[in-house]
C-alpha positions as CSV (number, residue, x, y, z in Angstrom):
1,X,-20.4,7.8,31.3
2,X,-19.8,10.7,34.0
3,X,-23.1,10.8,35.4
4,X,-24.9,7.5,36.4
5,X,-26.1,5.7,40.0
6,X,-25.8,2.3,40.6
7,X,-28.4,0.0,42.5
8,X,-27.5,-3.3,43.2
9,X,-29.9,-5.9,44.6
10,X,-27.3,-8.4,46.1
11,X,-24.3,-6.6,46.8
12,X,-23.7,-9.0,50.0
13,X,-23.6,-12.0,47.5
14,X,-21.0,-14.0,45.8
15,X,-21.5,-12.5,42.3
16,X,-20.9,-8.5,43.8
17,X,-17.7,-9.7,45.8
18,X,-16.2,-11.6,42.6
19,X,-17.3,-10.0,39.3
20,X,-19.4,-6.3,40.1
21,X,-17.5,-4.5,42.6
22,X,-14.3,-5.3,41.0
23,X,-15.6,-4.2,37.7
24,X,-16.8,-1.1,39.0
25,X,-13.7,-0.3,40.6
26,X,-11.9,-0.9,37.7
27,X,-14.0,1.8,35.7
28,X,-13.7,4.3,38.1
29,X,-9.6,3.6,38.5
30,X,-9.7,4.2,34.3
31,X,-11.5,7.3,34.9
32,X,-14.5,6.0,32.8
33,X,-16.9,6.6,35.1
34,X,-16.6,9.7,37.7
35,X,-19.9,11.2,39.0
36,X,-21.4,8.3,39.9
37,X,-23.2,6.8,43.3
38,X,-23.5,3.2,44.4
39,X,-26.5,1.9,46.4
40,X,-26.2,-1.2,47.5
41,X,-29.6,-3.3,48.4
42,X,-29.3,-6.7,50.8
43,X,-30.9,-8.3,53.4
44,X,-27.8,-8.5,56.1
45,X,-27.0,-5.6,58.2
46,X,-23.5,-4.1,57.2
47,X,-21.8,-1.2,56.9
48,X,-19.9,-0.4,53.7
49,X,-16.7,-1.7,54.4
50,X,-17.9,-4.8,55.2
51,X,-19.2,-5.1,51.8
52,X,-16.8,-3.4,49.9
53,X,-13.7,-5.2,51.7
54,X,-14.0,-8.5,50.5
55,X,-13.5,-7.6,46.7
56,X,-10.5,-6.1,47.0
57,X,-9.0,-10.1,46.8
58,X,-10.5,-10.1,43.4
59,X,-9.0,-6.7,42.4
60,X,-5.0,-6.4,41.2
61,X,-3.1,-3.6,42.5
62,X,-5.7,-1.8,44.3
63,X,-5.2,2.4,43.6
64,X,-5.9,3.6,47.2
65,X,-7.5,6.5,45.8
66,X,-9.7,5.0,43.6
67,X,-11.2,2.7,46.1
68,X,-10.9,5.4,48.5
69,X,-13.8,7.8,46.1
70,X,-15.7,4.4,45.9
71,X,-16.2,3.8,49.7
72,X,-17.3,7.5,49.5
73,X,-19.6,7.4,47.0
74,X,-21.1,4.4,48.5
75,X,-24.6,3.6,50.5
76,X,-25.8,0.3,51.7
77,X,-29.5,-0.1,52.8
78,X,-31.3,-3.2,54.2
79,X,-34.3,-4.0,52.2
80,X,-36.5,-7.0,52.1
81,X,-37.5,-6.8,47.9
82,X,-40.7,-8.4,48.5
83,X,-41.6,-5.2,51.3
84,X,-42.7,-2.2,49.0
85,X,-42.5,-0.4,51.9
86,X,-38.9,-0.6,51.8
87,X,-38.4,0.5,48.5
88,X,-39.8,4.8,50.2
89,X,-36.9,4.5,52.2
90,X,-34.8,3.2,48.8
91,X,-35.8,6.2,46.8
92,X,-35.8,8.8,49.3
93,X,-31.7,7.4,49.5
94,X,-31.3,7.6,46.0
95,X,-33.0,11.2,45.6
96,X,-30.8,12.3,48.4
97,X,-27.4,11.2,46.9
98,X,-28.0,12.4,43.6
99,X,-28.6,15.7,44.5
100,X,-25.6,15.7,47.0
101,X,-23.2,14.4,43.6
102,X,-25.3,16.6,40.9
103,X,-26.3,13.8,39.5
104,X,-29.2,14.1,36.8
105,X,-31.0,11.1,37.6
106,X,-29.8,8.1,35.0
107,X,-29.9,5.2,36.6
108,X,-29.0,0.8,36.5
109,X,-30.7,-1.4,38.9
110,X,-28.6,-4.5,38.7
111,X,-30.6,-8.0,39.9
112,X,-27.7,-9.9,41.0
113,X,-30.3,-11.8,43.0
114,X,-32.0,-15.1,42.3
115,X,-35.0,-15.2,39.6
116,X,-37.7,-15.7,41.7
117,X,-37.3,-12.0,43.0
118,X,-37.0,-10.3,39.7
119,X,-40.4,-8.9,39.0
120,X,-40.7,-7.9,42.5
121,X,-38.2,-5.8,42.2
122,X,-38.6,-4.4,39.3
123,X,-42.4,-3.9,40.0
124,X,-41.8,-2.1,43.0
125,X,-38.5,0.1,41.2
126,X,-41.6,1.2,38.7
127,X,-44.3,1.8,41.5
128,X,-41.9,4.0,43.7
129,X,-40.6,6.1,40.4
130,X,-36.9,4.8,40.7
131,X,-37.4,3.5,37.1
132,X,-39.8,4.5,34.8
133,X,-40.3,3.6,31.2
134,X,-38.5,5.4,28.9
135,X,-39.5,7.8,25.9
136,X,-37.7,9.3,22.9
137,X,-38.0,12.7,24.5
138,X,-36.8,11.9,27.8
139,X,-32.9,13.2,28.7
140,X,-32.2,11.0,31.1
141,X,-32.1,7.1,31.1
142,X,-33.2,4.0,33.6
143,X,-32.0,0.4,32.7
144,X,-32.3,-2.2,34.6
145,X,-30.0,-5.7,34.6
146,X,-31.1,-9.4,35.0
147,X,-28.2,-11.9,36.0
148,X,-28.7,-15.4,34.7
149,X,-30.7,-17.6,34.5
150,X,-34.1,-16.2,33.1
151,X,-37.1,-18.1,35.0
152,X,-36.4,-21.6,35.8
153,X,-37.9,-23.3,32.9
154,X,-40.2,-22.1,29.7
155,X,-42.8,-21.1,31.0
156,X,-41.9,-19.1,34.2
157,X,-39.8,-17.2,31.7
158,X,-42.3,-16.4,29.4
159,X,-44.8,-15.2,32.4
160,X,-41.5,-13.0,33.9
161,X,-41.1,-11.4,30.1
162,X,-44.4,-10.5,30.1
163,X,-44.5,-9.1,33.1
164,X,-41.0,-6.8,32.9
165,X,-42.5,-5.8,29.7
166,X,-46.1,-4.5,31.2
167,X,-44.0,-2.1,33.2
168,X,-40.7,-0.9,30.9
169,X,-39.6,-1.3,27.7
170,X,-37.3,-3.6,25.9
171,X,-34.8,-1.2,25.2
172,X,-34.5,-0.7,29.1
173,X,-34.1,-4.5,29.8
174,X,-30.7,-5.9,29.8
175,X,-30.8,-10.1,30.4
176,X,-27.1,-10.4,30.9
177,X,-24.8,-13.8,30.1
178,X,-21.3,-12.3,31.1
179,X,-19.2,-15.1,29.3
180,X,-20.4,-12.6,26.1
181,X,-18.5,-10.1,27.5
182,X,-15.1,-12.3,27.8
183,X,-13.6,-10.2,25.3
184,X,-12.1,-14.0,23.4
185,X,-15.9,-14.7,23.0
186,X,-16.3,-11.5,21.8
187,X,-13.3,-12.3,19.4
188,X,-14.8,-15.6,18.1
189,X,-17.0,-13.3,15.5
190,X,-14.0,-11.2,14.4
191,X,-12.2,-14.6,13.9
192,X,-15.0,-16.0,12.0
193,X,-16.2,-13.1,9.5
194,X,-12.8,-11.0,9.0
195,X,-11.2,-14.1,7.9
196,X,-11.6,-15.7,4.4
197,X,-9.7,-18.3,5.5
198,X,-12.1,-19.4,8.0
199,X,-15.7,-18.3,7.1
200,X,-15.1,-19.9,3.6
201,X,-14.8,-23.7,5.3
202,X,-17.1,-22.9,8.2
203,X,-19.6,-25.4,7.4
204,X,-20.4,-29.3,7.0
205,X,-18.5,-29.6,3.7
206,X,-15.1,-29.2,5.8
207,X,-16.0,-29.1,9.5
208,X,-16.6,-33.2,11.3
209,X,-18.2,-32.1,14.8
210,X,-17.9,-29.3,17.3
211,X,-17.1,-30.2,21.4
212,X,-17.8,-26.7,23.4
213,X,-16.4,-27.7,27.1
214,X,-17.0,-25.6,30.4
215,X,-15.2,-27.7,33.4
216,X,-15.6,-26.6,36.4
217,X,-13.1,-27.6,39.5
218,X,-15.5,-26.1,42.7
219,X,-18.3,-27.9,43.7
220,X,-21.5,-25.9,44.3
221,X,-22.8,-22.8,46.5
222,X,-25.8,-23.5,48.4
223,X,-29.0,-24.5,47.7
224,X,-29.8,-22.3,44.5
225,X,-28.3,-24.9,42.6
226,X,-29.9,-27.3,43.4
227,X,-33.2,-25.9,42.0
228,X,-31.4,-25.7,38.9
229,X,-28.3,-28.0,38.1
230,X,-25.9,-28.1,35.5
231,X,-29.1,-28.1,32.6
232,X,-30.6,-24.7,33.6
233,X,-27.7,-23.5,35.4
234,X,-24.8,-23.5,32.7
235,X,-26.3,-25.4,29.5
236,X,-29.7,-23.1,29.0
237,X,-27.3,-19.9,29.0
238,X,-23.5,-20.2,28.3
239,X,-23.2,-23.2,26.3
240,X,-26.1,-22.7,24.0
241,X,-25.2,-19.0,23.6
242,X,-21.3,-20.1,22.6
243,X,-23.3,-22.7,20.2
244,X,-24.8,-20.0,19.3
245,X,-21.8,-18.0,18.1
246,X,-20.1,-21.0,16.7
247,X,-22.9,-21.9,14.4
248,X,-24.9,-18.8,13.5
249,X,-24.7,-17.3,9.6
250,X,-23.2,-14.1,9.2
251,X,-25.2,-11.4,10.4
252,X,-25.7,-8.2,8.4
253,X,-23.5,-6.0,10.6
254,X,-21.5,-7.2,13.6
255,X,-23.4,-5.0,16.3
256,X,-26.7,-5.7,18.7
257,X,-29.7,-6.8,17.0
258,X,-28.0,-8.4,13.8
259,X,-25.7,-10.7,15.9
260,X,-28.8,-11.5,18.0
261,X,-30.9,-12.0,14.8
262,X,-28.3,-14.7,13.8
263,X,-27.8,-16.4,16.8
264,X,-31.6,-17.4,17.2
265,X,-32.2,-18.5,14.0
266,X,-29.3,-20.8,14.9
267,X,-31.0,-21.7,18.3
268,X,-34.2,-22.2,17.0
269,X,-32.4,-24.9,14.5
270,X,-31.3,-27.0,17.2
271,X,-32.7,-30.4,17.9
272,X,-31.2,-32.6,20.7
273,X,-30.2,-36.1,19.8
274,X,-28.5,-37.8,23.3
275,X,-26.6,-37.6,26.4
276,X,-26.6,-38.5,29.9
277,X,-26.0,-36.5,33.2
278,X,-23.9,-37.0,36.1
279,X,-23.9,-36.4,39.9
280,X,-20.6,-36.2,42.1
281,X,-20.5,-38.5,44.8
282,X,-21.2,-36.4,48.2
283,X,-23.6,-34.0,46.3
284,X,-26.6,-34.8,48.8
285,X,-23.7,-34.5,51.2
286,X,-23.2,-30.7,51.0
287,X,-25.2,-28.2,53.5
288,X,-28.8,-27.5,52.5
289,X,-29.4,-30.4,49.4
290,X,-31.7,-33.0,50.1
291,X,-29.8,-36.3,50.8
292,X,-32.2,-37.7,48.0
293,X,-31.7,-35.0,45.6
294,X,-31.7,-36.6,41.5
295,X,-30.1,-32.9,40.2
296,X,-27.2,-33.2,38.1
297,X,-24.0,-31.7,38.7
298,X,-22.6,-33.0,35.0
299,X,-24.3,-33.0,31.4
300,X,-23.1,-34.6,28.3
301,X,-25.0,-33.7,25.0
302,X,-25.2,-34.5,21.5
303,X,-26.7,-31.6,19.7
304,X,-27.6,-30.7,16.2
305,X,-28.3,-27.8,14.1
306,X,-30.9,-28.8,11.0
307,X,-30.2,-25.9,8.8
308,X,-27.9,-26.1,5.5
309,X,-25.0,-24.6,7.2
310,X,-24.8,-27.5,10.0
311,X,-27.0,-30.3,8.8
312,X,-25.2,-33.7,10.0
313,X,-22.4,-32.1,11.9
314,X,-22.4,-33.1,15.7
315,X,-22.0,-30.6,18.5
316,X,-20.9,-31.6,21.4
317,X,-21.6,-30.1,25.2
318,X,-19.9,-31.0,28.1
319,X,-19.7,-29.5,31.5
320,X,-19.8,-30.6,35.2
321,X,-19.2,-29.3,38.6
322,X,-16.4,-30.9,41.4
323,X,-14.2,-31.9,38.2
324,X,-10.2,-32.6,37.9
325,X,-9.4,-28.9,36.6
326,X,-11.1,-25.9,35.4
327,X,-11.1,-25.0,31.9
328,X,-13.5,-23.5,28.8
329,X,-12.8,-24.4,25.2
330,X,-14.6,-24.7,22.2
331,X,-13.0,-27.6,19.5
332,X,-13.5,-27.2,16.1
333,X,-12.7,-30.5,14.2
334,X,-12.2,-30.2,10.4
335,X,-12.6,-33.1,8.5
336,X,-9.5,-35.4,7.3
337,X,-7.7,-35.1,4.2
338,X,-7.5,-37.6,1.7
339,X,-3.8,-38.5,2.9
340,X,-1.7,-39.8,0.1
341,X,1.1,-41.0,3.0
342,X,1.6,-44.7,3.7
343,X,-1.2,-45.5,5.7
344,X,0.5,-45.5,9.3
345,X,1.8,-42.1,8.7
346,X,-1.3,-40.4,7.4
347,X,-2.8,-38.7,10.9
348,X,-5.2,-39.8,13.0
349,X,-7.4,-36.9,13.5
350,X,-8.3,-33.9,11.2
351,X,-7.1,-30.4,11.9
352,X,-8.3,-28.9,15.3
353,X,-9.5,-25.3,16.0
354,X,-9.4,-24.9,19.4
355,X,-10.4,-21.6,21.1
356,X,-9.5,-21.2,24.9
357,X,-11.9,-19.3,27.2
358,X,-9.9,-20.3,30.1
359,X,-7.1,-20.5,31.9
360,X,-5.5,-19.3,29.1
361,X,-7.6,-17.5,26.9
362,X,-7.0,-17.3,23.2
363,X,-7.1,-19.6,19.9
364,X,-4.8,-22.5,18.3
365,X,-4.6,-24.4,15.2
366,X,-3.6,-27.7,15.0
367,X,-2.3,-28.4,12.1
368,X,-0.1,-31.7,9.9
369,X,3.7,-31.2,9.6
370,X,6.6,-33.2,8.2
371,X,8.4,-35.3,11.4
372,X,12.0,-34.2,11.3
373,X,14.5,-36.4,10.4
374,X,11.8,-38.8,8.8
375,X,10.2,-39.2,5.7
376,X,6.3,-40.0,5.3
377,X,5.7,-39.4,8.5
378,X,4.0,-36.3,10.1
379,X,2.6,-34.7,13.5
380,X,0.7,-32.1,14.7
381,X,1.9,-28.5,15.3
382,X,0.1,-25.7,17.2
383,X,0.3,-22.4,15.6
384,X,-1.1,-20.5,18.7
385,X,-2.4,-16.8,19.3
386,X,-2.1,-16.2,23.6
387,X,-4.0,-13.2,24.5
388,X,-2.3,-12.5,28.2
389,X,1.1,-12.6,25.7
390,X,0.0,-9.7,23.2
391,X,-2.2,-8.0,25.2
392,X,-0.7,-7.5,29.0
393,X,-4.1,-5.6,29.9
394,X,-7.5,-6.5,28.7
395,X,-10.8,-6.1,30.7
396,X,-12.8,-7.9,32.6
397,X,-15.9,-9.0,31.8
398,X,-17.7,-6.4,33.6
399,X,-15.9,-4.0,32.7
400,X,-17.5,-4.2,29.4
401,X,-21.2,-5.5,30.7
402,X,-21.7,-2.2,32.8
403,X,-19.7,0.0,29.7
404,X,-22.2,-1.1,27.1
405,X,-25.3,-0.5,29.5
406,X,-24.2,2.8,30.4
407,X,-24.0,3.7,26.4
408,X,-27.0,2.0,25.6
409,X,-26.0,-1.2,23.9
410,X,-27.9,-5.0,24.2
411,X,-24.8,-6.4,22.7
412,X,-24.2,-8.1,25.6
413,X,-28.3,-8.3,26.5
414,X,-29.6,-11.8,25.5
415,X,-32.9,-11.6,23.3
416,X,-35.8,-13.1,24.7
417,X,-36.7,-14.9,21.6
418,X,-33.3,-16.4,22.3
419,X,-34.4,-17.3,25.7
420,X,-37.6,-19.1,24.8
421,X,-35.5,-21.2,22.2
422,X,-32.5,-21.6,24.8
423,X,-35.1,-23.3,27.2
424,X,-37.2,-25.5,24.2
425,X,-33.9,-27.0,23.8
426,X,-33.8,-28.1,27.8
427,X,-37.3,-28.9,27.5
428,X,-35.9,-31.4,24.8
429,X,-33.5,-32.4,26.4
430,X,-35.4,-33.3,30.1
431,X,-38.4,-35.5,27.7
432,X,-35.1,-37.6,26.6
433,X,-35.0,-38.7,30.6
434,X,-31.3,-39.1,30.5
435,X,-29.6,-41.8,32.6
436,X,-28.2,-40.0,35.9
437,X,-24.4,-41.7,36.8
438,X,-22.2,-40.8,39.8
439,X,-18.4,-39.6,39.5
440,X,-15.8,-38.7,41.8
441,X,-14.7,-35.4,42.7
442,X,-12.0,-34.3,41.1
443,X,-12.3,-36.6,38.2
444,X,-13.6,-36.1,34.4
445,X,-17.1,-37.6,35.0
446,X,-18.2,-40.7,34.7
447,X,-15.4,-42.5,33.1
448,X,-17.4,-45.2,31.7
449,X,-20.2,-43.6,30.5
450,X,-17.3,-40.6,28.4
451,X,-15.7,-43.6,27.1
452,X,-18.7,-45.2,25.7
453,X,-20.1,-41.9,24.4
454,X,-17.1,-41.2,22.4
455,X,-17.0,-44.9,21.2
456,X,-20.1,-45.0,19.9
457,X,-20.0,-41.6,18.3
458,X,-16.3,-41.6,17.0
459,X,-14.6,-39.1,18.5
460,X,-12.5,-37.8,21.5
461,X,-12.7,-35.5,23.7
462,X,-10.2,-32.8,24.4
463,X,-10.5,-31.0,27.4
């Protein structure tokens, strides 16, 4: 990992600030990455430090000469990535920095851009030489990183995969979902299939439904969204792909291409039964949406999956922007026991698995114990696992997503096939022409609309 350069499309953007320049710094603070250069690509005139600066809120306990070697080793160019004329000046920049660091000439172009600019830069990374595709024989490697969300719908996905793939090969091509990298997602296959005690009731002989829950508090960040909303923007990718890990067989080993074999054979399974969408009130209110946009901010989803494993068992989705707190979680609900109590002491609810993505990230059981100082009566206990308890330091996601890439692992790289299944399942789900309600910010949703869901399908939620 001693001998890569970094180029960054968006380095002036919201994702770069947050997630990739802390991540990077991180690495290089670790010592896990030392030779290196960064290039950073944008359309906004700026020195480094006026990049670079605004990261270091999202870093903890910043080593001044760590970040000191990454302001060095840093250049910024402004570069329109629809101009192939730019992209002489880009590689004459890169050329020129690698052989002032001795650097051999692997390199990751990182697209934390919108969609609609991914084949251009990538065709015009190819055309100039920055990337080329790679061979068995060749010593050095090029790799190149797609941020979320993959086309818009089906169709402009498929077209994009084609065209990546007329110019490098799949090995290259990294189509990144960093809530894989959360190293509790990660865990949720360790959980699952080094566990007897799990694996052996995973399915719809003990398990009565699945709720996977992404809340988010913050309303949205320009007009991207818009084009997209909660459907494309969260459900198509995250959601589906924790679904995904919840509901797919075991795979033959627990590494790249066995875990993605599993998870779309899962995917493909799925087949969308209901749900309804939301909009906070003052959507159409925020800068740059149209005061008669229809896109929703909120998605509620009954899902199932129609193989053996799954058939019957509910799953379901929930997520929304503008809502009363942030959190992730995925709740398993195991089915009742046949309660040999009185009948107002038997519980209400079956066992819960929940697994916490965030705040606090980590996994709890719910189960039935006696009530002291009473007999035939009983409540629920947590028996809880805390990660930020047992484990003080653990990395970020990013940390991880630019590790594997360096060494060469799709891991974290979501599958196309996955992709084209991912967005079938929208497509399903947009022919249902669910109802669109309104909620207040900083509320759950639309309160009605939750609390007849849940009615009708006998459950509740717990967010």
């Amino acid at each position: 990992m001693n001998d890569s350069t970094f180029i960054v499309f968006g380095i002036t953007g919201d994702l770069s600030k947050r997630k990739l320049l802390p991540g990077l710094y991180q690495l290089i603070k670790d010592k896990k990455i030392e030779n290196f250069v960064l290039i950073g690509i944008g359309l906004e005139k700026k020195s480094v430090e006026e990049i670079l600066n605004p990261a270091k809120k999202f870093v903890q306990n910043i080593d001044p000469k760590s970040w000191k070697k990454l302001v060095e080793r840093t250049s910024y160019l402004t570069n329109d990535v629809k101009n192939e004329r730019d992209f002489k000046a880009l590689k004459e920049l890169i050329v020129n920095q690698e052989k002032k660091y001795k650097l051999s000439g692997n390199r990751l172009a990182y697209c934390a851009t919108p969609e609609s600019v991914f084949y251009d830069i990538t065709k015009h990374l190819v055309k100039f030489g920055i990337l080329k595709r790679q061979k068995k024989s060749d010593k050095t490697w090029n790799r190149i990183a797609y941020e979320k969300p993959f086309g818009y719908d089906l169709k402009s996905a498929e077209k994009l995969n084609r065209e990546i793939l007329a110019l490098l090969d799949e090995s290259q091509v990294y189509r990144v979902d960093h809530y894989l990298a959360k190293e509790v997602v990660e865990n949720i296959l360790y959980v699952r299939f080094t566990n007897y005690i799990f694996e052996s009731l995973w399915n719809r002989d003990h398990i009565e439904s699945v709720q996977i829950i992404l809340n988010e508090d913050s309303g949205i960040r320009g007009i991207y969204y818009d084009k997209y909303g909660a459907l494309n923007d969260v459900v198509q990718n995250h959601m589906l792909q924790l679904l995904a890990l919840i509901a797919m067989d075991e795979p033959k080993k627990l590494v790249g291409d066995s875990i993605r074999d599993s998870k779309a054979k899962v995917l493909k399974s799925v087949a969308v039964d209901s749900g309804f969408l939301g909009q906070y009130k003052n959507y159409t209110k925020e800068k740059t949406i149209p005061k008669d946009s229809k896109t929703e901010t909120f998605a509620v989803l009954k899902l199932f999956v129609n193989n053996k494993r799954w058939k019957n068992v509910p799953f379901y989705l929930k997520t929304g922007k503008n809502l009363k707190e942030k959190s992730t979680k995925i709740n398993i609900q195991f089915k009742k026991i046949d309660c040999k109590l009185t009948k107002n002491s038997c519980p209400i609810e079956g066992n819960f698995l929940t697994i916490t993505i965030f705040p606090d990230a980590g996994f709890s059981f719910e189960v039935n114990a006696k009530k002291p100082g009473e007999r035939d009566a009983v409540v629920p206990v947590l028996m809880d696992f805390c990660y930020g308890c047992l484990f003080t330091s653990t990395p970020e996601a990013y940390e991880y997503i630019f590790t594997d890439i360096i060494n060469g692992d799709q891991a974290i790289s979501v599958r196309f096939d996955e992709i084209e299944y991912s967005w079938k399942i929208i497509d399903d789900i947009k022919a249902l022409k669910p109802k669109l309600y309104m909620y207040e910010s900083g509320s759950n949703g639309p309160k009605n609309e939750l609390l007849k869901f849940a009615k009708q399908n006998n459950f509740n939620w717990r967010d």
